[in-house]
C-alpha positions in Angstrom: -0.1 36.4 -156.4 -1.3 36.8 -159.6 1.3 34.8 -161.4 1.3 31.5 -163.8 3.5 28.8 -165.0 6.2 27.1 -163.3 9.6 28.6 -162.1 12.4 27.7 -164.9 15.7 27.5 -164.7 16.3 27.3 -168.4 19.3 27.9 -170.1 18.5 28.7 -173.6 17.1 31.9 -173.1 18.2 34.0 -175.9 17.4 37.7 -175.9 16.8 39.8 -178.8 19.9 41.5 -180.3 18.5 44.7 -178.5 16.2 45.2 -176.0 13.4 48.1 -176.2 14.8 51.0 -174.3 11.8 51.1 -171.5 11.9 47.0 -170.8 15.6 47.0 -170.2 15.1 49.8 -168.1 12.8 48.1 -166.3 14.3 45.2 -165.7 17.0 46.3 -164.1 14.6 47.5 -161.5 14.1 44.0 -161.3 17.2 43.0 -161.0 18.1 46.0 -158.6 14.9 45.2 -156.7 15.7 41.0 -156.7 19.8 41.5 -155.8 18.6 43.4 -153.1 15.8 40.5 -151.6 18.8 38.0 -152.1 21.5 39.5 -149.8 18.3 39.7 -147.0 17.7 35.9 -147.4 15.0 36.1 -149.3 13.8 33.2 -151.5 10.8 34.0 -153.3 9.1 37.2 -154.2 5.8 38.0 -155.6 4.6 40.4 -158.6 3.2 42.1 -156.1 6.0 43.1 -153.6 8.1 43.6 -157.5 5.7 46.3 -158.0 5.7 48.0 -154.3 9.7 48.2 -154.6 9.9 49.2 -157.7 6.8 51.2 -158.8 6.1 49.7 -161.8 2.3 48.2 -162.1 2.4 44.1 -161.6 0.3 43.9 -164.3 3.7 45.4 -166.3 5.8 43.4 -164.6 4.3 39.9 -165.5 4.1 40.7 -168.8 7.8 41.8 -169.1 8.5 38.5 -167.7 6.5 36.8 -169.8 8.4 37.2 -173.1 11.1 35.6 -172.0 9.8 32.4 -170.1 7.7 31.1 -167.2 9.6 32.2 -164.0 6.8 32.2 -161.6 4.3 29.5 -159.6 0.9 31.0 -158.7 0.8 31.1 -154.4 4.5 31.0 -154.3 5.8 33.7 -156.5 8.9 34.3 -158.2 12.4 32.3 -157.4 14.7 35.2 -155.9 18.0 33.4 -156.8 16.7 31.8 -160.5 15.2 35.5 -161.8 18.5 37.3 -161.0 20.6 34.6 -163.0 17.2 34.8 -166.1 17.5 38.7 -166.0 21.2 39.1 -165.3 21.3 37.0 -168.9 18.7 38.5 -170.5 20.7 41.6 -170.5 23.8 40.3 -171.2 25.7 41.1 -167.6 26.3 37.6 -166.8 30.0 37.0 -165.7 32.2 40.2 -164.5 32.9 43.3 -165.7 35.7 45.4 -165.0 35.5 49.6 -164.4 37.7 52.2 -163.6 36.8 55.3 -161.1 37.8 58.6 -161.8 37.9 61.3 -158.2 39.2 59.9 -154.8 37.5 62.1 -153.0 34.2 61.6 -150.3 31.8 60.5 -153.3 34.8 58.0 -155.1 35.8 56.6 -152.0 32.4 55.8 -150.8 31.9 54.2 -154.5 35.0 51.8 -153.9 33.9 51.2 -150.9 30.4 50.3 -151.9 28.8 46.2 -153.0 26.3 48.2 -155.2 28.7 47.4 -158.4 30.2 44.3 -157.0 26.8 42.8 -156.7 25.9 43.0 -160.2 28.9 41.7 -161.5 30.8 45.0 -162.0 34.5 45.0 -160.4 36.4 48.6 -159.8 39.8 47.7 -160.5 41.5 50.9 -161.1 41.3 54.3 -159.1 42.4 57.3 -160.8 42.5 61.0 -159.6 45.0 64.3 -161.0 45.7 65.3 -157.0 49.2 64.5 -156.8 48.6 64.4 -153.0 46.0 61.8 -153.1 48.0 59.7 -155.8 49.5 56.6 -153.9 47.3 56.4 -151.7 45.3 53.0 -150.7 41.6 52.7 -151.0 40.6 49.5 -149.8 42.9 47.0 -152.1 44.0 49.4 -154.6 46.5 52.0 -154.8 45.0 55.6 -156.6 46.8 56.5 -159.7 47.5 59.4 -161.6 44.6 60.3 -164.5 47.8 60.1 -167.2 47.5 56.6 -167.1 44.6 56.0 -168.1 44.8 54.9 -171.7 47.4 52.0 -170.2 45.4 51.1 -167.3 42.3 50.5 -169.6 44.0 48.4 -172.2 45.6 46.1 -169.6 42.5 46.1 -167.2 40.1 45.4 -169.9 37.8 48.4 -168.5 34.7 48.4 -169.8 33.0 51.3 -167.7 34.4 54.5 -166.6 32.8 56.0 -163.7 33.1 59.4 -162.9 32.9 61.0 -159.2 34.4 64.0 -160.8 34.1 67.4 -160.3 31.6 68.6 -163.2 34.3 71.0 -165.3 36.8 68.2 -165.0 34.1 65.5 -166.3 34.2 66.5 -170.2 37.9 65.9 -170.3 37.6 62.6 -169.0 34.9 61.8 -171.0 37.0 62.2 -173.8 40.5 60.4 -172.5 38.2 57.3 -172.2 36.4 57.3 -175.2 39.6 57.5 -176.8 41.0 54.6 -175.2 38.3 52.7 -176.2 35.7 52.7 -173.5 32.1 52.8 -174.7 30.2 52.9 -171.5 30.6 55.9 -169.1 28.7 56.5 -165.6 28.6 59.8 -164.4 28.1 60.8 -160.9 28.9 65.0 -162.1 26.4 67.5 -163.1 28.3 68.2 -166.4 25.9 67.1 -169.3 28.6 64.9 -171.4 28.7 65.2 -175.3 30.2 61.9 -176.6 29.8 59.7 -180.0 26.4 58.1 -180.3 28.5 54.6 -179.9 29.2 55.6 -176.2 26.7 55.4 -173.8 26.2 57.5 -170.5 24.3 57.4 -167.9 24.4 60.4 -165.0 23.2 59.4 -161.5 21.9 62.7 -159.4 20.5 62.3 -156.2 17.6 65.7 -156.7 16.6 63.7 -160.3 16.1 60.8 -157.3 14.2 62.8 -155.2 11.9 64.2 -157.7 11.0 61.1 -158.7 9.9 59.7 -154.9 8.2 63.4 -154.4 6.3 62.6 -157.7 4.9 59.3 -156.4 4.4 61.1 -152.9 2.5 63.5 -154.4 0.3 61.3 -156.9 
């Protein structure tokens, strides 16, 4: 399976301060890819079946590996439960994380409702929306409050990640309540295009950007 080395299960891997941009992307496709395999059962996983899930090359994927330890047996492949622990650390999401959703609508509910976050380590522990209608409501364990409280909830919560299943000319505003109150990471599901301080991070998840990317591979 075109692999070397035997599987680790070190402890004293110690990434670099920062990762380059295109490997951390990368690996969490892995990671994506190897949580995935693990809820199915799987146990091991080759570079191979890495690089049919995830379309990056194997070749790529080996060597992405590689600078941070021997993780895989040749003719057995890589441990499914010992990578995700390796990459989980190697990017520094090791432990749990705590994040607040903005919009209780179709898209927010179906976020709460979702393991996606929960299987990376990410928790939603507060549900915000301005509807006064939908304010009070349950969502699974947790009651939606109003967006006003937002600078409390986040110091008390410890949120470290806002997500927002917003509408896009309400996103900005938001974007800028949290930053203020001190989150520095924000996920937004909108098609507003966010302007925040180069210390804040964002990341925008659209479904066509999704598509475009399986029609180029379709395609080529």
């Amino acid at each position: 399976m075109g692999l070397s080395g035997l599987t680790t299960d070190r402890d004293d891997i110690l990434p670099p301060d920062r990762l380059p941009l295109g490997i951390a992307a990368r690996l969490s496709r892995y990671l994506q890819t190897l949580t995935q395999a693990r809820k199915m059962g799987r146990e091991t996983i080759s570079s191979k079946e890495l690089a049919t899930y995830t379309h990056v090359n194997s070749t790529q994927i080996r060597r992405d590996l590689s600078g941070f330890g021997k993780f895989g047996k040749r003719g057995v492949g890589y441990n499914v439960e010992s990578l995700v622990v390796q990459i989980r650390k190697i990017l520094r999401t090791s432990g749990q994380h705590n994040i607040a959703l903005f919009g209780a609508g179709h898209l927010g509910r179906a976020i709460a409702s979702s393991d996606g976050f929960a299987d990376h380590g990410f928790r939603v522990v507060a549900i915000f929306d301005r509807d006064s209608a939908k304010v009070g409501e349950r969502i699974g364990p947790l009651t939606v409050r109003h967006n006003d409280e937002l600078r409390a909830v986040v110091e008390e919560q410890g949120i470290v990640v806002g997500v927002l299943a917003v509408p896009g000319h309400a996103a900005q505003g938001l974007a800028d309540d949290l930053v203020a109150a001190g989150v520095r990471i924000i996920f937004n599901y909108s098609e507003a295009l966010l302007t925040v301080p180069p210390a804040v991070t964002v990341h925008t998840s659209n479904p066509a950007v999704d598509l475009l990317y399986a029609l180029y591979f379709y395609l080529t």
